[in-house]
N, C-alpha and C positions, 0 to 999 in steps of 0.2 A: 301235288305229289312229286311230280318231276323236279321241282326248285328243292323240294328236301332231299331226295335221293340226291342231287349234285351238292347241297351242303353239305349230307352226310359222307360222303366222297371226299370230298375237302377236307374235309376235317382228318378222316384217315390219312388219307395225304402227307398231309400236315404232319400227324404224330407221326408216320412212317419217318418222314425226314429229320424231326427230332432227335428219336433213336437212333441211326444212321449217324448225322452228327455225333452224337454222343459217345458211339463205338467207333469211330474215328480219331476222337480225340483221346480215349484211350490208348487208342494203337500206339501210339509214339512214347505214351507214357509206360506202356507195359517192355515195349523197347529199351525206353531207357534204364528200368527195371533189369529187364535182363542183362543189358550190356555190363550195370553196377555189381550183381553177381556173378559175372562170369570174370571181369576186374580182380574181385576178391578173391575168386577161386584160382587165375593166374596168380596173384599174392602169394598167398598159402602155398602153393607145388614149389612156387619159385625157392620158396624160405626152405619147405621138406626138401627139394633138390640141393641146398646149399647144407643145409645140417646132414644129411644122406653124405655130400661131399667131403665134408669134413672128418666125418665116422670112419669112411672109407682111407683116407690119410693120414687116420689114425692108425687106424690097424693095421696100415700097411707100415708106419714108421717101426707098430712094435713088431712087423714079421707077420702077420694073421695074413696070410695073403688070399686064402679062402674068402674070411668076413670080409678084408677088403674089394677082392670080387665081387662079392656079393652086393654092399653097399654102394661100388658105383656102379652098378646095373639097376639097384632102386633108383639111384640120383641120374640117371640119363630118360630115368621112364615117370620121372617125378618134373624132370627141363621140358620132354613131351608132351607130357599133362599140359607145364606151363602154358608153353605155345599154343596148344590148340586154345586153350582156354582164352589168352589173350588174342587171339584169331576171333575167335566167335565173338568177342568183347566189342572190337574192333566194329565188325561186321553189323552187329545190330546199334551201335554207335552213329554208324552212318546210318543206317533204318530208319531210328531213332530221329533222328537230325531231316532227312527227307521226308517224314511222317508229318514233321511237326511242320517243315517251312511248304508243304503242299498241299497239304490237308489230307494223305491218307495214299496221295499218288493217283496214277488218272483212273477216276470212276471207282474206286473199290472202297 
């Protein structure tokens, strides 16, 4: 009875460490995940920041000097967007990158 209850132990054991493993190795991949969408999302602001800019030099070439306010206050909160975005991109890049060459970082 006692040799079963310690196989039976082992064995959970065992699959605990499986799963563990398993959610590990995710981790790096859900990292890299995120990093690739928050890439995109700096993309995208960067592009609205640049057409925002342009609108705004436009309307200011024909006299609109309101819409041109306007538009480069979108285009300086669309360069913000950018940055953070590419920050956080950044940031779980390296996540990503330490996840995968450590296996998860110590113990967790």
């Amino acid at each position: 009875m006692n040799m079963l209850r310690t196989g039976l132990l082992l064995a959970l054991a065992g699959g605990a460490m499986t799963i563990a493993g398993a959610a590990s190795a995710q981790d790096w991949r859900y990292d890299d995940y995120m990093a690739h969408r928050a890439r995109h999302g700096a993309e995208v602001h960067a592009y609205q920041a640049g057409r925002d800019q342009r609108a705004a030099d436009t309307a200011a070439y024909y006299g609109d000097y309101r819409a041109a306010d306007a538009y480069a206050h979108a285009a300086a909160v669309r360069r913000a967007e950018a940055r953070r975005d590419a920050r956080f991109a950044r940031h779980e890049r390296h996540a990503a990158r330490w996840d995968y060459w450590h296996g998860g970082g110590w113990g967790y």
